[in-house]
Every structure is written in structure tokens, then in C-alpha cells.
C-alpha positions, 0 to 999 in steps of 0.5 A: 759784357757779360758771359752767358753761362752754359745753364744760362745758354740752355734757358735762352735756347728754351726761351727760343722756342717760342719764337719771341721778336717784335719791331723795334720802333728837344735840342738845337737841330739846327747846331747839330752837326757843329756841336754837341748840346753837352759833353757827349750828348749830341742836340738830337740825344732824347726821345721821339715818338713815331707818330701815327697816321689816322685814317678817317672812313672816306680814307682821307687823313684825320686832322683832329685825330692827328693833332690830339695824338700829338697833343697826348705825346708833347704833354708826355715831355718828347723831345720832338716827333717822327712823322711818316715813319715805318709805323707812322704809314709813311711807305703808303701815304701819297705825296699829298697826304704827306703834305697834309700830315707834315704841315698840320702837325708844324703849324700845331706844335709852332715850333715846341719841338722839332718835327722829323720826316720818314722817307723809305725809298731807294730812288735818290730823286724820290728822296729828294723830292719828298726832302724838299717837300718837307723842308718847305712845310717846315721840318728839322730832319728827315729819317731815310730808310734805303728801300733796295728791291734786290740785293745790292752792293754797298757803294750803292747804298753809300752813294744814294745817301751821298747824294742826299747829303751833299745837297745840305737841304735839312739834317739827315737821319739813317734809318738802319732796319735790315729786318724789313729791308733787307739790306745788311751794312757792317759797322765799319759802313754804317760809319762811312755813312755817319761821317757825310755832312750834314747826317746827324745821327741813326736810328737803329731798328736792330736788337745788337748792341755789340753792332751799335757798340762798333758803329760808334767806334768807329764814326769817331763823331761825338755830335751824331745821335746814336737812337735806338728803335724801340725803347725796351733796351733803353738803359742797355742801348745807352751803356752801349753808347746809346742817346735815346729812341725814336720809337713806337713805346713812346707814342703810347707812353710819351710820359713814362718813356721820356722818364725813364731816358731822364733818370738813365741818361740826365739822372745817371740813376740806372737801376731806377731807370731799368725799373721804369724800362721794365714797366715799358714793357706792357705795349709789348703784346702790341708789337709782335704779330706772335702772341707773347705776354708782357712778362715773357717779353721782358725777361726775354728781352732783358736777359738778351740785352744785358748778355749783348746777344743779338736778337732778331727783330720780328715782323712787325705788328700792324699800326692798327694796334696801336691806333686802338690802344691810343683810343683806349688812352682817350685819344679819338682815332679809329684803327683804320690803316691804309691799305694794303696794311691789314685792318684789326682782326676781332681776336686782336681787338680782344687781346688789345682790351685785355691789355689796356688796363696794365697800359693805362695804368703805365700812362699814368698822368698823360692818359686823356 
């Protein structure tokens, strides 16, 4: 690991002040808790777009927005898609709307790629009801997101998630995302949760490779997936141990994402694989409600993770964001999001316009 030195110490407190932080965001599933798809690659290594939920005017789900999105990502090479995630409105989305996203989606892909359901509650028999619902309607996994109200003990927490894996309905992925929820775990409790049955991997929304680093020690289970949150520390988070990212970059630039992840973990060729990284780094504007260029957020980004010094993930942006990028892309969706989220203000609108021309250009061939 790298040393930070004391000039180096003295930029990152400069660097500090501007407050910088945004949201971090194929395989046999059915095998992956019984083997690894090679030597140290879990099934579920790769990556997996956190897929959008479009809102037409009346506020009902747009179907043909919904499928055109997933379209755009699928040509992009994803290993398979989050739906109803974090970003993907799954907190606000009823049980009906759910059902509509999740069996319009399986019924569109037929099984090219496995489709993964996010559920963010801390009511264990919420969770099984919506697991339940998604396995009828034919997903491969769920993602759950513990939701406390309040502080709370990690048996607890242990506990929920024991009680959702031991009924062995679907594979079970652990949404890790204490900026939004609160809820703190030590390594050592992260790997208690990894080693239930039937849990598959952890999709990381923090931006501390040396938390990472430990919670694989210590889970000592090659066949679960280690995934990161957002795909801008991609090559770090695989020297740390990493198997990919579900994350929001890759609903923008499936292609170029899934490239970069290719080159770093199939190719080994890593600093080709950060140079593709690096490009990943136009959606960043995109992903902080602070103004930050794509520039500062790369070196920024880049010098904390190549040092492992954590960082704090900021608030996250409003998906309306990427909704109007992804029409910027070609693809027909408004950036209606559901309330009580906060639609696209005219100042974000013109900063998103300015960016396009950089993102389009990084979509390359999978822009429609």
C-alpha cells in the first residue's frame, strides 16, 4: 500500500476543501454458492448496471423507456442487471410497480443475463415478501439493504439477514451502504454475514479498499463476489481483492465499463485498464449534488484510492440526472422520478447539456 507522503498529505488536505464526494453505485448464479466460475472468480464476478426506473406524466412505470434502457446496457457486454436498486427508485416503488419493472424486464432479456432485485428494508417480513415476489417473476438474486430507523446492535442486523438466508428462496447479495443508512459493520461482521448460506457476494458502497481488504480476509470464501459500488476505483477495488461493480456508470457507459473490467480482471493489463477507468470519469459530474468537474474528480478519486485512504462517499445526486443523460444517449425516457425524490432543477439540466458531448463521446459505439 502506498504511503502518502507529507507534501502529498498537504494536497489532499487542499483537495479536501472542496468537499468532493459522490455515490458510489454473466456467470452460473445458480452454482455460485458451490463453486467459483474459475480459480478466484466467483460466478457473480462482472458488471451490473443499476438499471433506472422511468416514470411516465400519469406516473405510471414507462415500459418502452424501461426496455430500451436495458437494450442500450445489454449491447454494452453487462454481466447481468440490478433492478430496484438505490438509484433504480426501488425505496419508493410500491409492491405493484415492482412487480411490473421486474416481470417486464425477464420476460425482455429471456434469460441472456440474470436479473437481480434490490430490497431496502429492515422489516424481515417485508423482505421476504418482496424476495418471494421476485422469485416468481424470475429473478436470479436479490440485493438487501438493511434500512434501521435508529441506531442498532449488530445481532440485530445479523439476525434479519439470517432469517432471509436460511429460507434458501434465491441467492442473497449484501447491500453495504452506511452513508445512506447509517448503519456501520466492522469487517470482521460483514464476514459473519458473508459466510450465511445461500449469500453470494456484497456490493460495497464504500470508498475504503482497506475495509474491503479485511472483509475478505476474513470471509475466507473464494465463491463469494466482492462488488464495488461505483466503477471509478474499478482497477484499485480488484487489487484490493475486488470482482467488479454493480454501479450506476455502467447504466451510462455499459460498454466502455464492461472494457475496462476486461482488460483489469480477464486481460490482467491494468494500466490499460486505468486508463479506461479514467475515461469513466465523465458521469462523475452526474453523481454528486456538489458541482465538481470530471477532472477534479479524477485526480481526486485517483490519488485517494491508489493511497487507500478512505473516503467519504457523498449524497447522492437525484436519478433524475442520469434519466436525462440516458436521453441524451438516444434512449426515450423523461427524467421523471417519483416523488418524494426531486425532479431536475433548469441549472442541472444545463450543466448535464454541457457534459453530454464528453459522455457521448465515452459511449462510443453503444450510443443509440
Amino acid at each position: 500500500m502506498l504511503k502518502p507522503s507529507a507534501l502529498a498529505r498537504l494536497v489532499l488536505s487542499a483537495l479536501l476543501l472542496f468537499g468532493i464526494g459522490w455515490t458510489a453505485q454473466g456467470g452460473d448464479p445458480v452454482a455460485a454458492t458451490s463453486r467459483c466460475g474459475t480459480p478466484c472468480r466467483p460466478a457473480w464476478a462482472g458488471i451490473y448496471p443499476t438499471v433506472l426506473t422511468p416514470w411516465t406524466c400519469a406516473g405510471t412505470v414507462d415500459l418502452p423507456a424501461l426496455l430500451a434502457q436495458v437494450d442500450y446496457q445489454l449491447s454494452g457486454g453487462v454481466h447481468g442487471l440490478l433492478l430496484l436498486g438505490t438509484i433504480g427508485e426501488g425505496e419508493v416503488a410500491d409492491h405493484a410497480e415492482r412487480a411490473t419493472v421486474i416481470s417486464a424486464v425477464h420476460a425482455h432479456v429471456q434469460g441472456r443475463v440474470p436479473i437481480i432485485v434490490g430490497i431496502h428494508t429492515a422489516d424481515a417480513d417485508v423482505a421476504l415478501a418482496q424476495m418471494a415476489q421476485a422469485v416468481e417473476l424470475g429473478a436470479a438474486a436479490v440485493l438487501v439493504k438493511y434500512t434501521p430507523g435508529c441506531c442498532v446492535r449488530f445481532p440485530v442486523v445479523y439476525e434479519f439477514y439470517r432469517r432471509l438466508a436460511l429460507t434458501q428462496m434465491i441467492d442473497l447479495f449484501i447491500y453495504y451502504y452506511p452513508s445512506q443508512t447509517g448503519l456501520e459493520l466492522h469487517p470482521a461482521e460483514i464476514a459473519q454475514l458473508l459466510r450465511l448460506p445461500r449469500v453470494v457476494g456484497i456490493k460495497n458502497s464504500i470508498l475504503d479498499l482497506q475495509h474491503v481488504r479485511k472483509q475478505i480476509e476474513l470471509t475466507q470464501r473464494p465463491d463469494r463476489a466482492f462488488l464495488s459500488g461505483t466503477a471509478l476505483n474499478l482497477t484499485q477495488f480488484q487489487e484490493a481483492g475486488g470482482h467488479g461493480a454493480m454501479c450506476p456508470e455502467a447504466a451510462l457507459l455499459p460498454g466502455p465499463t464492461v472494457a475496462a473490467w476486461r482488460t483489469a480482471y480477464e486481460l490482467g493489463a491494468l494500466d490499460l485498464a486505468r486508463q479506461q477507468q479514467r475515461e469513466l470519469f465523465v458521469v462523475a459530474p452526474l453523481l454528486t449534488r456538489q458541482p465538481v468537474s470530471a477532472r477534479t474528480a479524477r485526480c481526486f478519486t485517483m490519488f485517494m484510492q491508489d493511497a487507500e485512504l478512505a473516503q467519504t462517499v457523498g449524497a447522492e445526486a437525484s436519478p433524475a440526472r442520469l434519466k436525462y443523460a440516458l436521453g441524451g444517449l438516444g434512449i426515450p425516457m423523461t427524467p421523471i422520478v417519483k416523488p418524494p425524490l426531486r425532479q431536475l432543477g433548469t441549472l442541472e439540466r444545463v450543466r448535464i447539456d454541457s457534459q453530454m458531448p464528453a459522455i457521448r463521446r465515452a459511449a462510443g459505439g453503444t450510443v443509440w
